[in-house]
GUTI-404821 format. One line per field, with one value per residue (C-alpha): chain; x, y, z. Coordinates in Angstrom, 2 decimals, always signed. Example, Ala and Ser with C-alpha at 12.3 -4.5 7.8 and 13.67 -1.06 7.14 Angstrom:
2
ch (A / A)
east (+12.30 / +13.67)
north (-4.50 / -1.06)
up (+7.80 / +7.14)
% end
This chain:
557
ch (A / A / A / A / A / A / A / A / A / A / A / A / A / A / A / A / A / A / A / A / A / A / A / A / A / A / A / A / A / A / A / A / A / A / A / A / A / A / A / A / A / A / A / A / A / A / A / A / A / A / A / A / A / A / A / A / A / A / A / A / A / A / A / A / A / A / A / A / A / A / A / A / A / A / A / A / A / A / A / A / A / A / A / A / A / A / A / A / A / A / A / A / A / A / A / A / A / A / A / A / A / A / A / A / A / A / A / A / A / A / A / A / A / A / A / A / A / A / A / A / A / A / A / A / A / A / A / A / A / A / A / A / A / A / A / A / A / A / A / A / A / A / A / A / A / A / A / A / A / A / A / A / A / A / A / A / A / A / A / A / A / A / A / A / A / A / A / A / A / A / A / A / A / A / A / A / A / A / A / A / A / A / A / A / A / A / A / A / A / A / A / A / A / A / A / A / A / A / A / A / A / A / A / A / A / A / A / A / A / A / A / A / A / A / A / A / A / A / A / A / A / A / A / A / A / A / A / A / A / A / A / A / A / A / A / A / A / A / A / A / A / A / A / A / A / A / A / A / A / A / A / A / A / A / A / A / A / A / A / A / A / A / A / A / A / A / A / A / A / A / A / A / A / A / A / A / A / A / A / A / A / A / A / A / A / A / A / A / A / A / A / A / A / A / A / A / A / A / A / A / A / A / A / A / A / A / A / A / A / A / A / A / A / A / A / A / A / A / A / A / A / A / A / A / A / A / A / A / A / A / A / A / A / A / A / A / A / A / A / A / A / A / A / A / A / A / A / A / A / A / A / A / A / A / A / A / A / A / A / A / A / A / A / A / A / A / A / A / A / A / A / A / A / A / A / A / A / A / A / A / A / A / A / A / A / A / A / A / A / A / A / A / A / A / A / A / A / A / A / A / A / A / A / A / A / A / A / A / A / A / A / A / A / A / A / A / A / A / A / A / A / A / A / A / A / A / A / A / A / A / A / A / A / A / A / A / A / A / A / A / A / A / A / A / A / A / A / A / A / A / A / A / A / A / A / A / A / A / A / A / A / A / A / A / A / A / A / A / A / A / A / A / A / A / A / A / A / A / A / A / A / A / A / A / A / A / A / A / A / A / A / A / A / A / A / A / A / A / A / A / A / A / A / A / A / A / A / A / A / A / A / A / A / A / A / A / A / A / A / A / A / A / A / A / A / A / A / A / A / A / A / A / A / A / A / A / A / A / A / A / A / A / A / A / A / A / A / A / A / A / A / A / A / A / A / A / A)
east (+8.90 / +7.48 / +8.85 / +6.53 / +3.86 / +0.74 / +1.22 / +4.59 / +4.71 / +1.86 / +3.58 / +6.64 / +5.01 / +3.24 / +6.29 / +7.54 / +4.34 / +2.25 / +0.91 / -0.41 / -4.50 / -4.92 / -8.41 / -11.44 / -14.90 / -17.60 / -16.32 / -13.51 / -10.23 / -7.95 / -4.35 / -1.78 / -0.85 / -4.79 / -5.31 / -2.29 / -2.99 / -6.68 / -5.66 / -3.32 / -6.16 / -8.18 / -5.21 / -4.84 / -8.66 / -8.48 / -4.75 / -6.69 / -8.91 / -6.78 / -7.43 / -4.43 / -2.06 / -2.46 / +0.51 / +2.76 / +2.37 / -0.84 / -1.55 / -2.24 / -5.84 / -6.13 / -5.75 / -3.59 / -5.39 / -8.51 / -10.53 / -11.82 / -15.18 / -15.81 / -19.47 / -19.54 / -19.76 / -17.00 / -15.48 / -12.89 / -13.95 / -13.31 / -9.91 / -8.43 / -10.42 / -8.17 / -4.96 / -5.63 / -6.82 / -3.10 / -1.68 / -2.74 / -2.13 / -5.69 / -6.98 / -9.73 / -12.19 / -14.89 / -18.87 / -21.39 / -23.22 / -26.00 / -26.34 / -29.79 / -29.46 / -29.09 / -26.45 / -24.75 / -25.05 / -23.59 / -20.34 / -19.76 / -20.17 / -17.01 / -14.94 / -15.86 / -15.19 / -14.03 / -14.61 / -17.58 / -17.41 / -20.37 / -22.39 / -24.90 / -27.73 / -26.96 / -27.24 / -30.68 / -29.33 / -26.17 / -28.10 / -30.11 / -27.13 / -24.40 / -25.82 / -24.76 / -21.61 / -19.20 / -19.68 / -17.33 / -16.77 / -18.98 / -18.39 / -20.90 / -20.07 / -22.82 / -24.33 / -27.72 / -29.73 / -29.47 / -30.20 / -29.26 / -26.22 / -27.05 / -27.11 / -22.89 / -21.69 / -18.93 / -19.50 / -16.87 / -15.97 / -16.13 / -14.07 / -11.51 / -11.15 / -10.32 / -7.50 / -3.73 / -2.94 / +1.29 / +2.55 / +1.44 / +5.19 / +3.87 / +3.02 / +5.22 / +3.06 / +4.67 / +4.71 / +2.95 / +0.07 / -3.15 / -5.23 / -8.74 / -10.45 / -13.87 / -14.90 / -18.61 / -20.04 / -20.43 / -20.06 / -21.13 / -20.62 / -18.01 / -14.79 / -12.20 / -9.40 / -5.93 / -3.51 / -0.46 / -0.35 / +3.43 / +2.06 / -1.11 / +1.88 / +3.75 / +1.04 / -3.24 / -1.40 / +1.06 / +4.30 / +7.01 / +9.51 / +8.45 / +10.05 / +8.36 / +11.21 / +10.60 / +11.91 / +14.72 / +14.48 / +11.49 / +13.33 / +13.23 / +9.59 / +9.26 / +11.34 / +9.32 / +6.07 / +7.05 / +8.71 / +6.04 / +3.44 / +0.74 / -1.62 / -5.76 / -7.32 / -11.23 / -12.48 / -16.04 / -16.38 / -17.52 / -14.54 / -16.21 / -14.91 / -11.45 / -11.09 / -12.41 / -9.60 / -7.40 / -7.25 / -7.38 / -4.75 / -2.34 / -2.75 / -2.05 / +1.40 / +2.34 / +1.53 / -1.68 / -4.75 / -7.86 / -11.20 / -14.91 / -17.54 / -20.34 / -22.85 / -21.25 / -24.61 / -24.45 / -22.78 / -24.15 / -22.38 / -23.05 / -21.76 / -18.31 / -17.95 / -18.63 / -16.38 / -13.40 / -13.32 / -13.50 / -10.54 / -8.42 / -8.48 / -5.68 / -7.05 / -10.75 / -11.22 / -13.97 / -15.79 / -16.86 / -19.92 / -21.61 / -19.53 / -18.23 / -21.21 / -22.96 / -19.72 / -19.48 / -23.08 / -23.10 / -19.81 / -21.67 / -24.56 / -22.57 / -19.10 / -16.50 / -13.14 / -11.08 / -7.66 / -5.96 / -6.97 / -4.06 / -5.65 / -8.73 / -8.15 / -10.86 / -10.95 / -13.64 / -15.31 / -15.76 / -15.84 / -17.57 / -15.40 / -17.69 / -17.63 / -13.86 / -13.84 / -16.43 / -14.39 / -10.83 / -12.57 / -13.93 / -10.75 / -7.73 / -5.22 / -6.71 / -4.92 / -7.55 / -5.76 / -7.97 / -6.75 / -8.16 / -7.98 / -9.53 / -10.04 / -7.11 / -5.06 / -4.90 / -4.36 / -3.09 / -3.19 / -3.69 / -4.09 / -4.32 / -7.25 / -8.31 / -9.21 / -8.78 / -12.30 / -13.76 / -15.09 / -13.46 / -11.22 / -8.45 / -5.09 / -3.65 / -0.11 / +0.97 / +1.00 / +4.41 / +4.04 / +1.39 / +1.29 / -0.32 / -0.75 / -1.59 / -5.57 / -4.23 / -2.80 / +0.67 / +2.94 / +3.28 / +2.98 / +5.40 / +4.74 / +2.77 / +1.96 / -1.40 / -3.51 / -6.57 / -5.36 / -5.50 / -4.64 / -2.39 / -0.16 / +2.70 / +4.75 / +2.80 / -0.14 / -2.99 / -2.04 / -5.18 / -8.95 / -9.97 / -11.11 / -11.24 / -8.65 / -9.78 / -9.93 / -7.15 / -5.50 / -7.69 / -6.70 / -3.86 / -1.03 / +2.65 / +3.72 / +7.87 / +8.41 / +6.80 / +4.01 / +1.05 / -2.73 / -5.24 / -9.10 / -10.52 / -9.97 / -9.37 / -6.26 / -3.69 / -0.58 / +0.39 / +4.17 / +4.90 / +3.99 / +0.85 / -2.06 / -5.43 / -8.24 / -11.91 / -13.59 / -14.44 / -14.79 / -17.74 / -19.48 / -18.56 / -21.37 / -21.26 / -24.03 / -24.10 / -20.39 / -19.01 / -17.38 / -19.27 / -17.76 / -20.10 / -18.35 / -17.24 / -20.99 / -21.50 / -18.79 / -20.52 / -23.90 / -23.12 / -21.03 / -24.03 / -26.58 / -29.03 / -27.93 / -26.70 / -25.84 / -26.26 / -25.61 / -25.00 / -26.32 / -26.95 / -30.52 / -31.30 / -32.07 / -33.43 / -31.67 / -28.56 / -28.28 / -27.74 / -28.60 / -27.23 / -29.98 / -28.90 / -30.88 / -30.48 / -30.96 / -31.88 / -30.11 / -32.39 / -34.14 / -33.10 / -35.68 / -34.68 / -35.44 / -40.08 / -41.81 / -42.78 / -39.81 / -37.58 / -37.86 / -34.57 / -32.75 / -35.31 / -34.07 / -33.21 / -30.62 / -29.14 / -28.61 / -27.47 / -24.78 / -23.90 / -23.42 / -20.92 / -18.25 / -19.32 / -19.39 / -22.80 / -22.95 / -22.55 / -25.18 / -27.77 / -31.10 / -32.93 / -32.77 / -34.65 / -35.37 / -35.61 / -35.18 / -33.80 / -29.93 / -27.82 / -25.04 / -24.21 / -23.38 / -19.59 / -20.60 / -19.67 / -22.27 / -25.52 / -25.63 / -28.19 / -30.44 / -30.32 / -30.91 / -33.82 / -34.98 / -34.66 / -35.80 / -32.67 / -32.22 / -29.29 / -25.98 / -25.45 / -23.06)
north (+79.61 / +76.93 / +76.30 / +75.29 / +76.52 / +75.14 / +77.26 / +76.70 / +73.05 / +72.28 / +74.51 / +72.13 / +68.79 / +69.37 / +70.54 / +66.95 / +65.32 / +67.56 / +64.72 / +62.29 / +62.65 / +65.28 / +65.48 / +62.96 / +63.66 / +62.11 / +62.43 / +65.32 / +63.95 / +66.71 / +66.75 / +68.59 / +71.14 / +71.43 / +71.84 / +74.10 / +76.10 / +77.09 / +78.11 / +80.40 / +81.94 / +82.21 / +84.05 / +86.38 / +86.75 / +88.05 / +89.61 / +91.70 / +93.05 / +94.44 / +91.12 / +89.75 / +90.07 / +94.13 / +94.03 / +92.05 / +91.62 / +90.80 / +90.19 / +86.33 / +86.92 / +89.46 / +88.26 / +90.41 / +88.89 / +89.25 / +86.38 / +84.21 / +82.31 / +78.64 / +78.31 / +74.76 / +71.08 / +68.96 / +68.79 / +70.22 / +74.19 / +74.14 / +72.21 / +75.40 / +77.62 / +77.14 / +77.08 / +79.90 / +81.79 / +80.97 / +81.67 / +85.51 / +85.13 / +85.84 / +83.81 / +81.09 / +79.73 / +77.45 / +78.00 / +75.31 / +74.95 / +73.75 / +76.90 / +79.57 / +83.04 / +84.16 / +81.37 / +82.86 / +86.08 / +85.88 / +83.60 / +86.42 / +89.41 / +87.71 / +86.34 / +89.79 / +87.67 / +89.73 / +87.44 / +84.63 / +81.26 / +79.36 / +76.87 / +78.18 / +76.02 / +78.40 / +81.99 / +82.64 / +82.49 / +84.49 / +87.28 / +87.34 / +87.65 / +89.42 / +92.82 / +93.54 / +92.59 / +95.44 / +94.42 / +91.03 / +89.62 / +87.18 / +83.79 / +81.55 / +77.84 / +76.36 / +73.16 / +70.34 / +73.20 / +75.73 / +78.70 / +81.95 / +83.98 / +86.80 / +90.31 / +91.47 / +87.99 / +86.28 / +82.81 / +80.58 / +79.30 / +82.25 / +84.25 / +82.05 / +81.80 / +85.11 / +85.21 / +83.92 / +81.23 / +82.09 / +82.16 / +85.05 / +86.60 / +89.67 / +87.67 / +85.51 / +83.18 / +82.32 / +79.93 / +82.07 / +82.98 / +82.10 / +79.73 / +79.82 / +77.43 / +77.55 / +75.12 / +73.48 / +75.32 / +71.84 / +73.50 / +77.22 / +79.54 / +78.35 / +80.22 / +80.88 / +79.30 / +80.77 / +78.61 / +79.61 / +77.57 / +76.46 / +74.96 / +72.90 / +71.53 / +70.19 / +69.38 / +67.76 / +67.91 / +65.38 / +66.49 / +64.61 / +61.87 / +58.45 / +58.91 / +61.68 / +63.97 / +67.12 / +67.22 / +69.43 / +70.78 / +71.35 / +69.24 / +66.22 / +66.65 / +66.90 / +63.90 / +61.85 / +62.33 / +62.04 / +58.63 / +57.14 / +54.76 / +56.40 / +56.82 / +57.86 / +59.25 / +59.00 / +61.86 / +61.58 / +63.88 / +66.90 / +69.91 / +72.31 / +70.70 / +69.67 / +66.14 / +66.21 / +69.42 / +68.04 / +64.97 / +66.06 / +68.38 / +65.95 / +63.56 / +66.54 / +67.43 / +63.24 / +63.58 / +61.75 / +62.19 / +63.13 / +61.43 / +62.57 / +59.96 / +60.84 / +62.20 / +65.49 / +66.83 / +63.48 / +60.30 / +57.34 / +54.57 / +52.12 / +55.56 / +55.70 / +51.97 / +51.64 / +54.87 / +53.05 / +49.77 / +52.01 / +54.39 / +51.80 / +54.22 / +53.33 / +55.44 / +56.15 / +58.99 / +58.33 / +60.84 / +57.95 / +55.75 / +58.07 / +57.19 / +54.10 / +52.14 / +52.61 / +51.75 / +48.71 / +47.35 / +47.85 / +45.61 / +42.82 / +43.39 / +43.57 / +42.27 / +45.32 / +44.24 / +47.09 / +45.29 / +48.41 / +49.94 / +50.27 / +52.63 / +54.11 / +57.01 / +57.67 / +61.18 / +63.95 / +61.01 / +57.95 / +54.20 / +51.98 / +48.96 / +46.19 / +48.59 / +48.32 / +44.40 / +44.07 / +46.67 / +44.55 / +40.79 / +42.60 / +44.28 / +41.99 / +43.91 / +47.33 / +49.11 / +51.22 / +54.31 / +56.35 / +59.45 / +62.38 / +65.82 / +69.18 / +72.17 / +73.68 / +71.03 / +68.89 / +64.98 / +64.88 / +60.90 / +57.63 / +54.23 / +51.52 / +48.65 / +46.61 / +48.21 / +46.13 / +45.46 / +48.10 / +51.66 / +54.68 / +55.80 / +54.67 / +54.65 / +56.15 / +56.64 / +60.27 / +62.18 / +65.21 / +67.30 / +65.81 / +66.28 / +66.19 / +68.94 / +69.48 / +70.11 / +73.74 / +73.65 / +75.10 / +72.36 / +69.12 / +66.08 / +63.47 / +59.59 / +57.99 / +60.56 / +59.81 / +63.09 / +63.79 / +66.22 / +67.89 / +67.23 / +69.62 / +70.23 / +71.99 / +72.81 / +73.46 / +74.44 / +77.97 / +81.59 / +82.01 / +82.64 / +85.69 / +88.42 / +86.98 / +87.42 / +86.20 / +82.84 / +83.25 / +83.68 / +80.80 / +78.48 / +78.79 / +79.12 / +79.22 / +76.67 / +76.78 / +79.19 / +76.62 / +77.80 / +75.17 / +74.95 / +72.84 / +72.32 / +70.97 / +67.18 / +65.70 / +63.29 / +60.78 / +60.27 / +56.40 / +55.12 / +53.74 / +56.73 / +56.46 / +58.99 / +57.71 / +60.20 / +60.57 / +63.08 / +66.84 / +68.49 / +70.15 / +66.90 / +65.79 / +64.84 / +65.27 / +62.78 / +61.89 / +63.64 / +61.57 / +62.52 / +60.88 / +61.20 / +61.17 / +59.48 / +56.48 / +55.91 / +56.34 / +53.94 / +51.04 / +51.69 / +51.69 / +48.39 / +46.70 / +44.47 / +46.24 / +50.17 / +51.99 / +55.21 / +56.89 / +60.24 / +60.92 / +64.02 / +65.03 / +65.94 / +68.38 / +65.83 / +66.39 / +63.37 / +62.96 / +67.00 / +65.44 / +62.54 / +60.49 / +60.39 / +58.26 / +58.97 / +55.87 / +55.02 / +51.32 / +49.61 / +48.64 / +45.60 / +43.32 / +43.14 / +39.33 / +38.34 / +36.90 / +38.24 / +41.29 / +43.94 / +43.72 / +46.78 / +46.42 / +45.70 / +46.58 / +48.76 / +45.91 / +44.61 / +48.21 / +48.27 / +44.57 / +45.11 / +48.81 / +46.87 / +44.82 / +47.36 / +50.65 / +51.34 / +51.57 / +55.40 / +55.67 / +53.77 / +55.87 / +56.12 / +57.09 / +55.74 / +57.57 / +56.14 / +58.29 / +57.57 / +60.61 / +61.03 / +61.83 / +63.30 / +66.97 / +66.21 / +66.16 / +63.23 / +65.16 / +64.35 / +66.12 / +67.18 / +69.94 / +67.40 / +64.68 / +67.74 / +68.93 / +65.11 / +64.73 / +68.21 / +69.54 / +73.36 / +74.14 / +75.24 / +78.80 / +79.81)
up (-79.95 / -82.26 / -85.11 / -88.22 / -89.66 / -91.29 / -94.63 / -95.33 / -94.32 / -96.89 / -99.48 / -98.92 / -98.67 / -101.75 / -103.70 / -103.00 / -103.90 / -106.41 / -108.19 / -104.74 / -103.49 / -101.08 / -100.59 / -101.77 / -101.41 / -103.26 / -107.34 / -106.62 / -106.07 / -105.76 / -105.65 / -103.32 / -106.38 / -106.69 / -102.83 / -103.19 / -106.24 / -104.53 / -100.97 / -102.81 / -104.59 / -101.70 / -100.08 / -102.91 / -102.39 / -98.97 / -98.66 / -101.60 / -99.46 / -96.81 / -94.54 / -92.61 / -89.49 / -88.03 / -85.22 / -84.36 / -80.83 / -78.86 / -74.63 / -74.48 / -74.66 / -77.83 / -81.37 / -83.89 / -86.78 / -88.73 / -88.08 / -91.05 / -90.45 / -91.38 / -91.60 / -93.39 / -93.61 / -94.00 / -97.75 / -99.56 / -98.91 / -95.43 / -96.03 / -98.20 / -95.61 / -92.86 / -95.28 / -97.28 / -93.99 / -92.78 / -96.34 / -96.28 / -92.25 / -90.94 / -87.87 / -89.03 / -86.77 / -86.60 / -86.60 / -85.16 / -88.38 / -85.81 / -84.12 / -84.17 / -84.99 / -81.89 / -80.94 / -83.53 / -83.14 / -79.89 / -81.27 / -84.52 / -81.85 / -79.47 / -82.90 / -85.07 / -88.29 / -91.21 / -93.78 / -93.49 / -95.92 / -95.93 / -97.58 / -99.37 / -97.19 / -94.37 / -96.31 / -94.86 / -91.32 / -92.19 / -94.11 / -91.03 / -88.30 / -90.78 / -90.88 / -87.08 / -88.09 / -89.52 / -93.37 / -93.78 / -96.98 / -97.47 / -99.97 / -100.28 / -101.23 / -103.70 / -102.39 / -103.39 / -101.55 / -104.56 / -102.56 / -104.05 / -103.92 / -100.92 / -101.81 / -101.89 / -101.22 / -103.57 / -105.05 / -104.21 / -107.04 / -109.42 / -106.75 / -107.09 / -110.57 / -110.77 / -108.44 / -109.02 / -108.22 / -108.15 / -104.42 / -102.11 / -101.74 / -99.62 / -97.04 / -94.98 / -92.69 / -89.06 / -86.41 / -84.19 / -85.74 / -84.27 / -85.15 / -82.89 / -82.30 / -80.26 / -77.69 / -77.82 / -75.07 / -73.11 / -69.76 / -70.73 / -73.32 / -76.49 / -75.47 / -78.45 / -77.42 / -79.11 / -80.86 / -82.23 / -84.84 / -84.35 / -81.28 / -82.78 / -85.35 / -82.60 / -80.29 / -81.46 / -85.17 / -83.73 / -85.88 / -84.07 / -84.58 / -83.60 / -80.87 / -79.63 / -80.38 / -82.13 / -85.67 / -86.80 / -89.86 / -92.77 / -95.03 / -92.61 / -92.45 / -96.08 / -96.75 / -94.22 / -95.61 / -99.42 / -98.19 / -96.35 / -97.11 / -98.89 / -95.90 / -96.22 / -93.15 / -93.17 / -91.29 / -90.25 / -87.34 / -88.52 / -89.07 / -87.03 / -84.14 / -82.77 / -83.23 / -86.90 / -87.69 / -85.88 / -87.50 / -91.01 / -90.24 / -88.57 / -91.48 / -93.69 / -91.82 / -92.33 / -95.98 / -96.11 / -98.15 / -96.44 / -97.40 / -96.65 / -96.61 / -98.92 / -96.18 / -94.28 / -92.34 / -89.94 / -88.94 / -91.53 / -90.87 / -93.50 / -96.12 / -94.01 / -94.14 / -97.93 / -98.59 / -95.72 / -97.83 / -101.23 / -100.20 / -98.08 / -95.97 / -93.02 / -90.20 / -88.85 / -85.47 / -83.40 / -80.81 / -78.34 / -78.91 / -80.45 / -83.75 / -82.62 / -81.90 / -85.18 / -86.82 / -84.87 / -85.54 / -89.25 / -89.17 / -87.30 / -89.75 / -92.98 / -93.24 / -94.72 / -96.46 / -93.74 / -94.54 / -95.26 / -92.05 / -89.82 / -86.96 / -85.19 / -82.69 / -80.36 / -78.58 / -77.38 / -75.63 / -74.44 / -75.89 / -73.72 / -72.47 / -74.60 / -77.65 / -77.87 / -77.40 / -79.80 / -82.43 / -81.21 / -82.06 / -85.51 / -86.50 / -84.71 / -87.16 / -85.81 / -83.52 / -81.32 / -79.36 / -76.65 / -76.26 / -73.41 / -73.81 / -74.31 / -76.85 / -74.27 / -74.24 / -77.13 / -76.22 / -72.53 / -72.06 / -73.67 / -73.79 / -76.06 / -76.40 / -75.58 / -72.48 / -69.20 / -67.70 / -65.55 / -64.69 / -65.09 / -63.42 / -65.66 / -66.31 / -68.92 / -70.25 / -70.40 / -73.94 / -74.09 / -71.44 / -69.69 / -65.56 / -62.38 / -60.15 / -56.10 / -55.15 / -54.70 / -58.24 / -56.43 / -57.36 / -59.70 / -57.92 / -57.66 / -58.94 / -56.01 / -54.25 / -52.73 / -53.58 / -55.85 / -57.89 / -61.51 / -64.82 / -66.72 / -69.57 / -70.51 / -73.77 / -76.54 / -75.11 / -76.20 / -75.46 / -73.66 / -74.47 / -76.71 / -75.08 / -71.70 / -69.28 / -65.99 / -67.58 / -69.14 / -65.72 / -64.06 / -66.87 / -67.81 / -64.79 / -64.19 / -61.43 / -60.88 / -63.67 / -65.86 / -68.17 / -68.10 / -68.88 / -66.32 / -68.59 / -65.07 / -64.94 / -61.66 / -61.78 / -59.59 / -60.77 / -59.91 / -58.89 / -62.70 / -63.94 / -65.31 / -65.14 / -63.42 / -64.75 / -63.01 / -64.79 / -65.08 / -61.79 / -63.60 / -63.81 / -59.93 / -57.80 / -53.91 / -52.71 / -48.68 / -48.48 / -51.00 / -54.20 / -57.48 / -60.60 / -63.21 / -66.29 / -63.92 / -62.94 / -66.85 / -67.58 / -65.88 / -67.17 / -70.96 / -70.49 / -68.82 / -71.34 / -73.08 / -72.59 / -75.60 / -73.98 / -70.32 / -69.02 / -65.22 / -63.09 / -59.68 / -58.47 / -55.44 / -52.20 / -48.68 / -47.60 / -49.17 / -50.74 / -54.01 / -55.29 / -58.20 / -61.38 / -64.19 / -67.75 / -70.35 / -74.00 / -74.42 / -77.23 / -79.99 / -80.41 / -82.44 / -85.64 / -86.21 / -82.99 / -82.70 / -79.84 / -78.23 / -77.82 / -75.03 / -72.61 / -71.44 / -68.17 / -64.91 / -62.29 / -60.08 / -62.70 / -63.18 / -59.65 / -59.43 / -62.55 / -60.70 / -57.42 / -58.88 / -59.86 / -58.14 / -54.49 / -52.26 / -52.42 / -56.02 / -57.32 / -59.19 / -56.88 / -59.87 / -63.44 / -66.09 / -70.13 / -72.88 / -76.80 / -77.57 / -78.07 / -75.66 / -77.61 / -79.01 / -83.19 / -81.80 / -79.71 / -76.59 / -73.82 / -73.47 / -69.90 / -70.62 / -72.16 / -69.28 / -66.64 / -68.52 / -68.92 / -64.72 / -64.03 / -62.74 / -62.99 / -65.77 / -64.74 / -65.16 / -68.02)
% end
């Protein structure tokens, strides 16, 4: 059973450190008493309406809680959303703030929220969707678009005034209630995958000893984060999505302030650079190039003092292999960790730059509980042994998936009496010990007979001259049944640079620079240019977009 919770270990950290930053955004610096004194009110708020844990006890797939909706950008709101949901011991979850009405129609029928908080930009769409729903509260978060309070919703802010802000002694928040979280739908329709929260402590949140050892006691953790260096984690990915929570979270749970850059509805890079040096901020997450290019040309543009900045973690997706020299001959003192995991697994595997030359697959040093398991998903594998097989984890790991429990099953298996969850990576586990990764079976190509993964084929193109970004997919074939399509996003031309604009590397160089690192039957026989993005806003790949853009049919949900 895990051990700590998210309520209580905030309660506790910020009994030790009232006075220290907790959250800045913009001109509101709050404090951990602040951060503190709010979620409580927001607890009182809903434990006042009869919202909270109903049972006790719950099949792996069912939630016992009523689930709290976080329908907002990134800022302080969303923050004291998720601990004041815990506080009164409802289940929060996150809402694509991106999402149509029907889109989100269909995520509020599977999640039944009983409570919805939202920025006030988005109460057209939820007065739209919320009357199918069976009458949640509703509190609406005033933003710059001054839309109107709906019609029985609660303003945030007076809502809270009204409610006390003493402790919420009725309730006693526990390890094991659930936190959901909901994947992006990448590869069909978002699932909510269920946390106990005890287990997203010890697990993405990263609450462990140096030495990887669980800690012992809540006043160890207490004492470790009043006693540490005053640490500022910039979170730019947005909250509605792992890595963003995640890492606010985890710095919460060290003790560390959590900054917003002053833009929250998209990635501007010369904002979170300006608010980085302002903050001496120590730590940065990326989501793959999609954050960490535009980072990196603004610093070759404009020089940043980033002295204080100890750390940038990349997960969710890839960096390319030139990105992260680039980023390492920028920011020598910077040290860049990749991490790979899933919504189901938190981080599985990492590695640290810079990265050695070369296409994916990779190896990668195994996170706490990380493993390998047979083709047949029977057995772990053994170091060295010479098999293709999947990537898994065990120990704190989900329940299961609300409301679903054939994938529940499919997911999440017990192998020698040992609980573990495979997200559908394909893995070989090498004689030192390391994990080599290729991919998402979901993204596998089988050209000719042969086995493609797609993000190796990606890896190569976005490290070659003159490509920003490129998605792999396979196309039907009389010849070879599939065949390998490759859609790319040409970097931009340089504006200093006389002349007509470069077009970008031919076909005949793609295939050249492809030739040199990828076998024969893996080189791309088409390659398709578009200017649009390639990226979801978590900067999690676009498949749907590069099928529609090569006119392959999309995969079925």
């Amino acid at each position: 059973m895990p051990r700590f919770d998210l309520a209580t270990l905030h309660e506790a950290i910020a009994a030790e450190i009232p006075d220290r930053e907790c959250v800045i955004w913009r001109d509101r610096r709050l404090t951990w008493r602040q951060v503190t004194e709010r979620s409580r009110r927001l607890a009182h708020l809903l434990h006042g309406r009869g919202l909270g844990r109903r049972a006790e006890t719950a099949a792996p797939w069912e939630s016992p809680h009523d689930h709290l909706a976080l329908y907002l950008h990134n800022g302080p709101e969303y923050l004291e959303g998720l601990l004041g949901a815990h506080k009164a011991r409802m289940a929060p979850f996150n809402v694509n703030y991106r999402y149509v009405d029907g889109e989100l129609a269909h995520l509020f029928a599977d999640a039944r929220p009983r409570a919805i908080v939202y920025h006030a930009r988005f109460a057209a769409t939820i007065g739209r969707v919320a009357p199918a729903l069976d009458r949640p509260l509703l509190l609406q978060v005033a933003d710059e678009s001054g839309a109107a309070l709906l019609p029985g919703a609660l303003d945030y802010e007076a809502a809270l005034a009204t409610a006390s802000a003493a402790p919420l002694d009725a309730v006693r928040p526990d390890a094991g209630d659930l936190h959901i979280l909901y994947t992006g739908g990448t590869t069909g329709l978002p699932k909510g995958v269920l946390w106990r929260i005890g287990d997203l402590v010890l697990g993405p949140l990263g609450l462990r000893r140096r030495d990887g050892t669980p800690f012992d006691s809540l006043r160890e953790v207490v004492e470790k984060a009043a006693a540490g260096a005053r640490h500022k984690v910039l979170v730019g990915p947005p909250l509605m999505h792992g890595a963003g929570t995640w890492s606010a979270l985890g710095g919460w749970c060290g003790g560390a302030c959590v900054v917003f850059p002053d833009r929250v509805d998209g990635l501007d890079a010369a904002d979170l650079l300006a608010t980085a040096e302002r903050e001496r901020v120590t730590r940065i997450p990326l989501v793959g190039d999609a954050f960490a290019r535009p980072l990196l040309e603004r610093l070759e543009a404009v020089p940043h003092d980033l002295g204080a900045l100890r750390s940038m973690v990349n997960s969710a997706a890839g960096i390319s292999p030139d990105v992260q020299r680039r980023l390492n001959d920028l920011l020598p003192h910077v040290r860049i960790t990749d991490v790979l995991g899933s919504s189901e697994t938190g981080f599985q595997v990492l590695r640290q730059a810079p990265a050695a030359r070369g296409p994916l697959p990779g190896s990668y040093a195994p996170a706490a509980g990380a493993a390998v398991l047979s083709a047949d998903r029977a057995r772990r594998l053994a170091p060295g042994e010479d098999e293709l097989g999947w990537l898994a984890k065990a120990g704190s790991i989900p329940l299961g998936y609300l409301g679903d429990p054939g994938r529940t099953a499919d997911t999440f298996r017990t192998v020698d009496g040992e609980r573990l969850v495979v997200a559908g990576d394909r893995a070989r586990l090498l004689a030192d010990g390391t994990i080599e990764v290729h991919g998402r079976e979901a993204t596998t190509i089988n050209t000719g007979g042969e086995k493609v993964f797609a993000e190796e084929v990606e890896t190569v193109l976005r490290d070659l001259p003159g490509i920003a970004d490129a998605l792999v997919v396979g196309r039907p074939s009389e010849r070879w049944g599939t065949e390998i399509v490759a859609v790319l996003r040409t970097a931009a031309p340089d504006p200093s640079t006389p002349g007509p604009s470069d077009p970008g590397p031919s076909d005949e160089e793609l295939r050249a620079g492809c030739a040199a690192r990828l076998a024969r039957y893996k080189i791309p026989k088409t390659f398709l240019r578009t200017a649009d993005g390639l990226r979801l806003p978590n900067g999690k790949p676009d498949y749907a977009a590069a099928r529609a853009l090569s006119h392959v049919p999309s995969e079925p949900n």
